[in-house]
DRENMAR-319186 format. One record per residue (C-alpha): x, y, z; chain; residue number from 1. Coordinates in steps of 0.1 Angstrom, whole numbers. Layout:
BEGIN
{pt {X; Y; Z}; 'A'; NUM}
...
//
This chain:
BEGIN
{pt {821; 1500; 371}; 'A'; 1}
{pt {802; 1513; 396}; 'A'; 2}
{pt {810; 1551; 392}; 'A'; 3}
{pt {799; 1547; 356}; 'A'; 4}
{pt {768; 1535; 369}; 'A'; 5}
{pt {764; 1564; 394}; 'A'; 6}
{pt {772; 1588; 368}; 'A'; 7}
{pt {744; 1572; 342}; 'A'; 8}
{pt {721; 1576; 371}; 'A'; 9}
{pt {727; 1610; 376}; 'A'; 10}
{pt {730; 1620; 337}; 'A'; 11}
{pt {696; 1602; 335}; 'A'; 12}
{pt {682; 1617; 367}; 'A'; 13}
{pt {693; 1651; 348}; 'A'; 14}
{pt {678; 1643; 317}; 'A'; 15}
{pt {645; 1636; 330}; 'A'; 16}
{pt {640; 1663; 356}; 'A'; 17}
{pt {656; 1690; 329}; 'A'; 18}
{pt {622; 1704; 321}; 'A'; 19}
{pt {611; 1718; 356}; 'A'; 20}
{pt {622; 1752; 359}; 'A'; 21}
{pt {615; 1780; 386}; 'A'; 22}
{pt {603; 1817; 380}; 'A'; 23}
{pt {634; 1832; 368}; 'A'; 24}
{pt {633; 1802; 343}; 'A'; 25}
{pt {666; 1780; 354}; 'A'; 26}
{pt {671; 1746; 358}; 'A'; 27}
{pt {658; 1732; 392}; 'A'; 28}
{pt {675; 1700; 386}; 'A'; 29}
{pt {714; 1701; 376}; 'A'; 30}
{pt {746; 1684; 375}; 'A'; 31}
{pt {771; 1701; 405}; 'A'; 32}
{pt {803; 1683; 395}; 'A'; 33}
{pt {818; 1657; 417}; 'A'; 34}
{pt {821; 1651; 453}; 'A'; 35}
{pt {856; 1665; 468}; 'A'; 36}
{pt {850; 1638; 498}; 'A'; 37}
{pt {856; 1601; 486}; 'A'; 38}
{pt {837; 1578; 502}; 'A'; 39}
{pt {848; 1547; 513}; 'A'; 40}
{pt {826; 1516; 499}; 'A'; 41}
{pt {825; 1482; 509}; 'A'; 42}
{pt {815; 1458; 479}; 'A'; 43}
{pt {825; 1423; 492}; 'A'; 44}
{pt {858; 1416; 473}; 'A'; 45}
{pt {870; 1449; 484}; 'A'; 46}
{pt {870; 1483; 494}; 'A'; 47}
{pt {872; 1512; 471}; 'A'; 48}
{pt {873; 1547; 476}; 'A'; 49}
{pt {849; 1570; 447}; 'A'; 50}
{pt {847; 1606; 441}; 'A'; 51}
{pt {801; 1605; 437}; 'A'; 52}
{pt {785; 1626; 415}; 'A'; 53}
{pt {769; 1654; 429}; 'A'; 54}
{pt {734; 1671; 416}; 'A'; 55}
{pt {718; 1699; 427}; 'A'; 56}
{pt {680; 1698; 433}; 'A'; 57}
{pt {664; 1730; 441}; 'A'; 58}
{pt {629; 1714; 443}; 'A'; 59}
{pt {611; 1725; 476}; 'A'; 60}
{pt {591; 1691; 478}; 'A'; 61}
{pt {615; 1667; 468}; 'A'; 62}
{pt {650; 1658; 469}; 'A'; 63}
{pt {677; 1637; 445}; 'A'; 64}
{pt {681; 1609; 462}; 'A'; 65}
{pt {706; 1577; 446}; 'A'; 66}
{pt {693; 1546; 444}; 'A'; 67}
{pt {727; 1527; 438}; 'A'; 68}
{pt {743; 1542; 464}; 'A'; 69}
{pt {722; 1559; 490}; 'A'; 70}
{pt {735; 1582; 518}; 'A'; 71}
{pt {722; 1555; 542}; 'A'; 72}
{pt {745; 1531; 530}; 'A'; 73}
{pt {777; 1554; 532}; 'A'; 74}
{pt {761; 1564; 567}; 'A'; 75}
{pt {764; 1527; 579}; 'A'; 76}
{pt {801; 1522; 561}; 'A'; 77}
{pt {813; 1555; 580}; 'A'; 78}
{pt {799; 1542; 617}; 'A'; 79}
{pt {814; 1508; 608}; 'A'; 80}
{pt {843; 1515; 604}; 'A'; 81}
{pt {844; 1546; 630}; 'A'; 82}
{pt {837; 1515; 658}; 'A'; 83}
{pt {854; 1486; 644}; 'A'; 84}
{pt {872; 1485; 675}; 'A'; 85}
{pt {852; 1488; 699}; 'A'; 86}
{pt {832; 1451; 685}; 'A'; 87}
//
């Protein structure tokens, strides 16, 4: 459930942003497939390991960021679990 929601977030995040376009007239904004590193995630019950959907933003001030999942969450997961024995 939650990597449908990740991918509607992106395909909506793609939708919206389809109309900018740079100088030569391509997208700024587009889908680039799916990670090849799964992430681990944490949610309560149980851990899971998903494949996120990637998109690649090529605007200069601003940067796809997700708000289901951000990186600062998989940041935290990653040192967690790179420490556990050490707590």
């Amino acid at each position: 459930m939650i990597l449908e929601a990740l991918e509607l977030e992106v395909e909506e995040s793609v939708k919206e942003l389809r109309h900018l376009r740079d100088e030569k007239g391509h997208a700024m904004v587009v889908r680039n497939g799916k990670s090849h590193h799964e992430r681990t995630v944490n949610l309560g019950a149980r851990t899971i390991s998903l494949g996120a959907p990637r998109v690649d933003d090529r605007r200069p001030d601003r940067r796809f960021t997700r708000s289901i999942l951000p990186p600062i969450c998989v940041d935290r997961l990653a040192l967690r679990r790179r420490y556990r024995c050490c707590t």
